[in-house]
C-alpha atoms as an extended CHARMM CRD file, in Angstrom:
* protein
*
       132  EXT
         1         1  UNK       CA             -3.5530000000      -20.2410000000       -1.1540000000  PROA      1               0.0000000000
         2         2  UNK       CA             -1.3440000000      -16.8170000000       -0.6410000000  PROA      2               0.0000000000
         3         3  UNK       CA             -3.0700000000      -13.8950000000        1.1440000000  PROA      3               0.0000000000
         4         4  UNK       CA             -2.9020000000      -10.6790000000       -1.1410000000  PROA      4               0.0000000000
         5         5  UNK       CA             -2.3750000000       -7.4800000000        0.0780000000  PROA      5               0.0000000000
         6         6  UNK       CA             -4.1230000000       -5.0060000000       -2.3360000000  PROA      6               0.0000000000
         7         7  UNK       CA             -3.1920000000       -2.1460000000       -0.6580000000  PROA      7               0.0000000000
         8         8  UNK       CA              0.6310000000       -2.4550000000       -1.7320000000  PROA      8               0.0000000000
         9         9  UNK       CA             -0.4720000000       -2.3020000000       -5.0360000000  PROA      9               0.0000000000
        10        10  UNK       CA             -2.4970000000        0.5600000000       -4.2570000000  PROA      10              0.0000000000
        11        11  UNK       CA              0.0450000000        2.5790000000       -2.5600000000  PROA      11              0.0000000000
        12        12  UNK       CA              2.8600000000        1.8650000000       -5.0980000000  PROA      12              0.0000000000
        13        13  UNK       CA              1.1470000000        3.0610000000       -8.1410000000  PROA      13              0.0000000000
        14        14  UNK       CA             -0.1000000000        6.3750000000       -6.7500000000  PROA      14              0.0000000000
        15        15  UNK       CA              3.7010000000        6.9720000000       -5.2050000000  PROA      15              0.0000000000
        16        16  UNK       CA              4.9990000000        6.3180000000       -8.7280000000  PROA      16              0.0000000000
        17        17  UNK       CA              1.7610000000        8.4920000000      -10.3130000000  PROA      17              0.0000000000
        18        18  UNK       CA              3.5860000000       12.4470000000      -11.5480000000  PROA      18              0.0000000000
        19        19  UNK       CA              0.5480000000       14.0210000000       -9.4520000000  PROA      19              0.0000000000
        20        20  UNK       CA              0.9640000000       16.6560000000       -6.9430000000  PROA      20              0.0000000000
        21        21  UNK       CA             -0.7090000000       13.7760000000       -4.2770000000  PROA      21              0.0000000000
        22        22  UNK       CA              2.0860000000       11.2830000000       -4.7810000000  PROA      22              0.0000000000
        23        23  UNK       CA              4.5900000000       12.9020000000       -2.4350000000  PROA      23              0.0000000000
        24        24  UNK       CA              1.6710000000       12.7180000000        0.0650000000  PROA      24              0.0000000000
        25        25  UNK       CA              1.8090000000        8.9710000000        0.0840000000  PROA      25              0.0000000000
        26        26  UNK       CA              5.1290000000        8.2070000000        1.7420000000  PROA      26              0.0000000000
        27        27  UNK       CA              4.8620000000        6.6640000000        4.9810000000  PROA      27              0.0000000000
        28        28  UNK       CA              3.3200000000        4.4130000000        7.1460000000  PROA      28              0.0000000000
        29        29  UNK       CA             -0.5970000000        3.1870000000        6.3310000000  PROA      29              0.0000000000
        30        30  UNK       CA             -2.9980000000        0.8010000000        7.7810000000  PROA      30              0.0000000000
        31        31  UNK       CA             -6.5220000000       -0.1350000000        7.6810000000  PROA      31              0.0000000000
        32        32  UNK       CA             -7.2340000000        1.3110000000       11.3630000000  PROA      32              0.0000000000
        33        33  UNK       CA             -4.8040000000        4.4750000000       12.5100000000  PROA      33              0.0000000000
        34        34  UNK       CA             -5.4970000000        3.1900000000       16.2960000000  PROA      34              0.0000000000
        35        35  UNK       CA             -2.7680000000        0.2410000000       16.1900000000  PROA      35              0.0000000000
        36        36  UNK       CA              0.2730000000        2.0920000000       14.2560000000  PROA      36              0.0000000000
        37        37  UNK       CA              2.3550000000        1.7170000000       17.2660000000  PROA      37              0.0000000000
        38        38  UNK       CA              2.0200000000       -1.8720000000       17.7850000000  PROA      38              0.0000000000
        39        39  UNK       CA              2.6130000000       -2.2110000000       13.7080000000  PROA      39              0.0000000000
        40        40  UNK       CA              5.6380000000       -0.0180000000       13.1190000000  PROA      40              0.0000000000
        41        41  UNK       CA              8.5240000000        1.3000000000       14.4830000000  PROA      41              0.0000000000
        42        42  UNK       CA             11.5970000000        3.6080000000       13.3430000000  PROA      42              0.0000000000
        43        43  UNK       CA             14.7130000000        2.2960000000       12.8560000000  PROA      43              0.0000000000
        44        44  UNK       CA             17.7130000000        4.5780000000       12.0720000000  PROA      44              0.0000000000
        45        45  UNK       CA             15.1840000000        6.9260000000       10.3780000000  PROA      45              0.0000000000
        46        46  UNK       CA             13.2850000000        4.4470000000        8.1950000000  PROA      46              0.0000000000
        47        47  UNK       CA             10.0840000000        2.9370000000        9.2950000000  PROA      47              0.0000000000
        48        48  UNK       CA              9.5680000000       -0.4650000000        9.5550000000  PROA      48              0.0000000000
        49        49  UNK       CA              7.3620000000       -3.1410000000       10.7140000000  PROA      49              0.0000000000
        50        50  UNK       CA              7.3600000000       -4.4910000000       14.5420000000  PROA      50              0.0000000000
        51        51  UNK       CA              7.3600000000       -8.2340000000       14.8480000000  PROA      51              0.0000000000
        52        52  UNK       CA              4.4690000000       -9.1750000000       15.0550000000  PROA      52              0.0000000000
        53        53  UNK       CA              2.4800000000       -6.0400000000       12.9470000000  PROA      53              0.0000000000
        54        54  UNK       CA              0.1740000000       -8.4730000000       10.7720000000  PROA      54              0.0000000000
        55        55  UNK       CA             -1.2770000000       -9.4810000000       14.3680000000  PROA      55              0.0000000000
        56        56  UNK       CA             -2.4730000000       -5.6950000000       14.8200000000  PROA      56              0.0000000000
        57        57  UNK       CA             -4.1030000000       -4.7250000000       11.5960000000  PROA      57              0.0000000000
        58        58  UNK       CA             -0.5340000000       -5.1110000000        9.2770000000  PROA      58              0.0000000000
        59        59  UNK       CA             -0.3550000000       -2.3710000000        6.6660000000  PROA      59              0.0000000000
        60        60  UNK       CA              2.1580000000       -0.8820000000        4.2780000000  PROA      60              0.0000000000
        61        61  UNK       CA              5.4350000000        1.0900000000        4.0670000000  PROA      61              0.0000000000
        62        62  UNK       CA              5.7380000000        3.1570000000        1.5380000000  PROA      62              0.0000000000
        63        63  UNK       CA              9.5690000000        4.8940000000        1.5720000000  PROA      63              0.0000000000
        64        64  UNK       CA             10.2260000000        6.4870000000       -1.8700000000  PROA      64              0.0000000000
        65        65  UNK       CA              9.5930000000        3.8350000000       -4.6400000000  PROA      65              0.0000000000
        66        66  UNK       CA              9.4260000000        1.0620000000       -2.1790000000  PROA      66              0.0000000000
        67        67  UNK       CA              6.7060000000        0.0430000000       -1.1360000000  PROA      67              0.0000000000
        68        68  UNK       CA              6.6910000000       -2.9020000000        1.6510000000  PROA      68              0.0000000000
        69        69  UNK       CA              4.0150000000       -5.0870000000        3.3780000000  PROA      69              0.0000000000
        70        70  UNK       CA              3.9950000000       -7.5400000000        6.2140000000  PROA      70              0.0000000000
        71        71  UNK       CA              4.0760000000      -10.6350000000        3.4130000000  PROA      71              0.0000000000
        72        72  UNK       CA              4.5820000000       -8.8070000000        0.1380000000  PROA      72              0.0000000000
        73        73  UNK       CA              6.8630000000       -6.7670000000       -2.0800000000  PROA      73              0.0000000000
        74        74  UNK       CA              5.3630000000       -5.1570000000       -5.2050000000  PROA      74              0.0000000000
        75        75  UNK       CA              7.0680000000       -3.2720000000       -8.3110000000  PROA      75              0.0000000000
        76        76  UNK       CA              4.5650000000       -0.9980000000      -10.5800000000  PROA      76              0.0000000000
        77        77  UNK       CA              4.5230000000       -2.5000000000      -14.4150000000  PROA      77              0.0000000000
        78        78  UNK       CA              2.1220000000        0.3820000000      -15.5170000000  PROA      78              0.0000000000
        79        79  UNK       CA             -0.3370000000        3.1490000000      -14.2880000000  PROA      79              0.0000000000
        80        80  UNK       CA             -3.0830000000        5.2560000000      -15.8890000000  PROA      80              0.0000000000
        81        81  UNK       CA             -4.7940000000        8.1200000000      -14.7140000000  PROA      81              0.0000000000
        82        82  UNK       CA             -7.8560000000        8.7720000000      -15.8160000000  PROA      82              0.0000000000
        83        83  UNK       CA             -8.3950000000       11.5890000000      -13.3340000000  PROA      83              0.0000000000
        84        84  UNK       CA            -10.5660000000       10.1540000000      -10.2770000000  PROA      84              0.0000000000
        85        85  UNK       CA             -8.7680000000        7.2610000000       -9.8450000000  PROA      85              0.0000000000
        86        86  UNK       CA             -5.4140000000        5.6510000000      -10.8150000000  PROA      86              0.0000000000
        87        87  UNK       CA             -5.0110000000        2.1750000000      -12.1650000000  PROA      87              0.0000000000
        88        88  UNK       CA             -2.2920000000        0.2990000000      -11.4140000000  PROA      88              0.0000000000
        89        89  UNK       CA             -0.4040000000       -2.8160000000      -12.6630000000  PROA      89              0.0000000000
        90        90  UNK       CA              2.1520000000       -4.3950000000      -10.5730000000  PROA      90              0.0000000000
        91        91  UNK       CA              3.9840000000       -7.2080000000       -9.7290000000  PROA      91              0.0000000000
        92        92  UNK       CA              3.9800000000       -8.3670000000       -6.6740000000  PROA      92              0.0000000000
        93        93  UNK       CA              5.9220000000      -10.7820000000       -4.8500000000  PROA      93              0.0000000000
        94        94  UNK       CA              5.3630000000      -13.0070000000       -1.4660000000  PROA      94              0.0000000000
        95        95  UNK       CA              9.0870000000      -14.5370000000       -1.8670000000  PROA      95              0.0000000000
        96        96  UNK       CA              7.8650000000      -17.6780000000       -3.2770000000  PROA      96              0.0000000000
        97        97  UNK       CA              5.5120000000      -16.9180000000       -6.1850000000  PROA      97              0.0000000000
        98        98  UNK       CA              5.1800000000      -13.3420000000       -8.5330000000  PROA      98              0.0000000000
        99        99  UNK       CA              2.1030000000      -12.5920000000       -9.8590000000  PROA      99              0.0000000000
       100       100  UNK       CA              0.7300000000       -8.9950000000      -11.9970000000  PROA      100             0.0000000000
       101       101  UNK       CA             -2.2560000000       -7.8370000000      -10.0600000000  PROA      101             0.0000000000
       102       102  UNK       CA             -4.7850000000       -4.4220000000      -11.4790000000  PROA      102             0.0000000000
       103       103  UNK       CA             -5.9200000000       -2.0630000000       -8.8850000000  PROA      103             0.0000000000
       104       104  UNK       CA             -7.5100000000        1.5250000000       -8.2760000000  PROA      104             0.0000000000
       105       105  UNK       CA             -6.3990000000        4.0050000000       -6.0030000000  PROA      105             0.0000000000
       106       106  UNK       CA             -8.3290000000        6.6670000000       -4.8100000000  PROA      106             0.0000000000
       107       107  UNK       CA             -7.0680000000        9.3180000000       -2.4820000000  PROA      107             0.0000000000
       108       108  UNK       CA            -10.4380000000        9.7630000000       -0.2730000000  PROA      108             0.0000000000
       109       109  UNK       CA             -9.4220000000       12.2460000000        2.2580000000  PROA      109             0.0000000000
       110       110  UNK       CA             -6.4370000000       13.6270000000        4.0650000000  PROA      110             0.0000000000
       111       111  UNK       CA             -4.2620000000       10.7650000000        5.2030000000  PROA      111             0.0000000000
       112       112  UNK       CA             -6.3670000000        8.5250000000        3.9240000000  PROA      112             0.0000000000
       113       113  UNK       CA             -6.8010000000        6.1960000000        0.6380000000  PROA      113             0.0000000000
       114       114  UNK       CA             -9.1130000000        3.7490000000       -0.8490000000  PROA      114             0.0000000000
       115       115  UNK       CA             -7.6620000000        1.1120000000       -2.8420000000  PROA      115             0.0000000000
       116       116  UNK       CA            -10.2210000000       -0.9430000000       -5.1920000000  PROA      116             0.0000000000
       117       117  UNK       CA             -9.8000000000       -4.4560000000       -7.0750000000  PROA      117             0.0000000000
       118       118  UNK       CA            -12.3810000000       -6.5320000000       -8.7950000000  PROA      118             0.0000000000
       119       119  UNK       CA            -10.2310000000       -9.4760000000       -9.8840000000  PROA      119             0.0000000000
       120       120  UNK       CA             -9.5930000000      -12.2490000000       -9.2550000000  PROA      120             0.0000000000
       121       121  UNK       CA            -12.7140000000      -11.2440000000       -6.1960000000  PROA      121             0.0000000000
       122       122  UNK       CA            -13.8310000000       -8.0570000000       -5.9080000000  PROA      122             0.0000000000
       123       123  UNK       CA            -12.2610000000       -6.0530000000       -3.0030000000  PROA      123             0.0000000000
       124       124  UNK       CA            -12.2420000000       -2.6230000000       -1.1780000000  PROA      124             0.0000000000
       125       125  UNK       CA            -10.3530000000       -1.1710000000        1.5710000000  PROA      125             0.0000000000
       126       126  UNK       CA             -9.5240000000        2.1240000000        3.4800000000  PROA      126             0.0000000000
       127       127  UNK       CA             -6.1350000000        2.9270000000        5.0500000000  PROA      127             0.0000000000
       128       128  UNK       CA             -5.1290000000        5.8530000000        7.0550000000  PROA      128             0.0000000000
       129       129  UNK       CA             -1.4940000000        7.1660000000        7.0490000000  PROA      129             0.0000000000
       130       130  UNK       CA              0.3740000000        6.5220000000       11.0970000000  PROA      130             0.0000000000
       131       131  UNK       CA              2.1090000000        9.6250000000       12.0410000000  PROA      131             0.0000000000
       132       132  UNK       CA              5.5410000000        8.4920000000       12.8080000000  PROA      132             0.0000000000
């Protein structure tokens, strides 16, 4: 069974949301802001993940429209506002299988987001933007 990273998801539909927050979101996240230098690194200006960054917490890049995690790529089908939160549909990809996936997002703070899923098992987490 393939480990999902709902926070990809999470990330990509509020980047590709038209609200004033979605500029906000570029960067790099992770569930704990203590370990952001043993998960990413810069490269020629454009973040990316250190070798071994799903050993420290993993997390997400989001650059633009791209939105990268340690095992997973995703691409936003659909989103919907509804004004506290923003569902997403995406398809995401581990390089072997793609599957469509729902989630919330929910910008909870400065730097920080909450991203929500209740299939196919209920799941929340909290990420925290690294400054790089």
């Amino acid at each position: 069974m393939r480990t999902f990273n709902p926070l990809v998801l999470l990330v990509l539909l509020v980047t590709q949301s038209a609200s004033t927050q979605a500029a906000d979101l570029n960067g790099a996240w992770t569930v704990d802001g203590s370990p952001c230098g043993q998960v990413f690194t810069k490269e020629n200006n454009k973040l990316a993940f250190k070798q071994d960054a799903d050993l420290h917490a993993g997390g997400l890049i989001i650059q633009g429209k791209q939105i990268t995690g340690t095992f997973q790529k995703c691409a936003v089908k659909s989103m919907h506002d509804d004004g506290s939160n923003v569902q997403v549909i995406a398809s995401c990809s581990d390089g072997v299988t793609v599957s469509d996936v729902t989630f919330d997002v929910k910008i909870s703070g400065e730097n920080r987001i909450t991203l929500s899923s209740k299939e196919p098992v209920p799941v929340e987490a909290s990420y925290v933007r690294c400054s790089m």
